[in-house]
MARRO-120748 format. One line per 8 residues: number of its first residue (from 1); their letters; for each residue x, y, z of C-alpha. Coordinates in pm, 1 decimal, decimal comma. Layout:
<sites>
NUM) a) X Y Z ~ ...
</sites>
This chain:
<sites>
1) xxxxxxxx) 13856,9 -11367,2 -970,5 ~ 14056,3 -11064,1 -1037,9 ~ 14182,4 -10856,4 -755,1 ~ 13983,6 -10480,1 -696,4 ~ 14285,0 -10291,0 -741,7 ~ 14327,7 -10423,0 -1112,0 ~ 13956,3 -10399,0 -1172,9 ~ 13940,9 -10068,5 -1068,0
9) xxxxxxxx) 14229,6 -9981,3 -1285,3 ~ 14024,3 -10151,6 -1559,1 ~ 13710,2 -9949,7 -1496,8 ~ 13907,0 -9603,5 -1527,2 ~ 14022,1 -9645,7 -1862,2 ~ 13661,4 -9483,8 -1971,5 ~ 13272,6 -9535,4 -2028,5 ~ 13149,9 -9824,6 -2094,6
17) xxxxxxxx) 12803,6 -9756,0 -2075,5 ~ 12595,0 -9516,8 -2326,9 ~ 12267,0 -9432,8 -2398,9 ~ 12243,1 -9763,5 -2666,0 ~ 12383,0 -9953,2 -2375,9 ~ 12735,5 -10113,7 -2324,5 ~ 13026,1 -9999,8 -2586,1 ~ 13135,6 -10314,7 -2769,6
25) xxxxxxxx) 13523,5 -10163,4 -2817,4 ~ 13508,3 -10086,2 -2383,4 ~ 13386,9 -10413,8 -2313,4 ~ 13665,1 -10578,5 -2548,3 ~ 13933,4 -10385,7 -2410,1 ~ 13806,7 -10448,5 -2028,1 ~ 13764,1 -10827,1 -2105,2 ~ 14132,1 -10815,5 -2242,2
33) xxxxxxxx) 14281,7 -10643,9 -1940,2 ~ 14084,8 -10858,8 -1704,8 ~ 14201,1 -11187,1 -1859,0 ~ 13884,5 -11351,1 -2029,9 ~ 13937,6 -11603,2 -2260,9 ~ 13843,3 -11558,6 -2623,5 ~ 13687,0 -11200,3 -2528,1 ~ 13720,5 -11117,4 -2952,1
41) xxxxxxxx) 13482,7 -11414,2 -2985,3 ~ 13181,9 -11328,9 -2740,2 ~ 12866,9 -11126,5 -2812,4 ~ 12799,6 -10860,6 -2589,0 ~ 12622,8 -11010,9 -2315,9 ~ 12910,8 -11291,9 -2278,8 ~ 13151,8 -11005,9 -2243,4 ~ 12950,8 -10868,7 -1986,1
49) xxxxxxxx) 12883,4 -11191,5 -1795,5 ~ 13234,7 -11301,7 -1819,2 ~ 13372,6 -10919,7 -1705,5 ~ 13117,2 -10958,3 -1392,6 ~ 13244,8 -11297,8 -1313,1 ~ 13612,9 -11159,8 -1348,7 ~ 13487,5 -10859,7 -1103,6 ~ 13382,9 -11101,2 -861,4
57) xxxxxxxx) 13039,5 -11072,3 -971,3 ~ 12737,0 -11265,4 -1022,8 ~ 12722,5 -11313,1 -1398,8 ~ 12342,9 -11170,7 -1450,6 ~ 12332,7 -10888,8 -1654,2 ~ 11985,0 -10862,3 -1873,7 ~ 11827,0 -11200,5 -1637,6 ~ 11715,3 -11022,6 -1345,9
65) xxxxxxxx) 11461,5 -10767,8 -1262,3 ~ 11582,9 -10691,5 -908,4 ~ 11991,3 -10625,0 -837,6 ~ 12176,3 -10655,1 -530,1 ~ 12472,5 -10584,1 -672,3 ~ 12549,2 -10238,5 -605,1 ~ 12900,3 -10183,5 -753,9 ~ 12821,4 -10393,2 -1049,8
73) xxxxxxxx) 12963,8 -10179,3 -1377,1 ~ 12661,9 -10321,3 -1567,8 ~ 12398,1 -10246,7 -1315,7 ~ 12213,9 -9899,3 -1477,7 ~ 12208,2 -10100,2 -1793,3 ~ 12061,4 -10370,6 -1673,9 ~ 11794,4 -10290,5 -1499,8 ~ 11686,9 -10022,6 -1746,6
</sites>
């Protein structure tokens, strides 16, 4: 798990979300400077699930139709 304070960092760097959803180049960048593995190699909703776990996060972005996860980056996205 990645610590808040270099998450947070992570998450100023700009908007990842827009009205077609989760920009590809963000997600990329965010995976990069969060530490995933292979982050060039994942579709879009491996990005996101690996960036949640890396945010200390319950990787379920697009499987659920409730969310508890108030913080979560991905949540507006998701449940939209």
């Amino acid at each position: 798990m990645t610590d808040t304070k270099n998450a947070s960092k992570v998450r100023q760097g700009g908007d990842a979300l827009s009205n077609s959803g989760p920009n590809m180049t963000y997600l990329k960048e965010m995976a990069k400077k969060l530490g995933v593995s292979n982050y060039s190699k994942l579709n879009k909703a491996d990005l996101i699930h690996n960036i949640q776990i890396a945010e200390g996060y319950t990787p379920c972005y697009g499987s659920v139709t409730v969310c508890t996860q108030n913080q979560c980056l991905f949540r507006k996205a998701c449940l939209t």
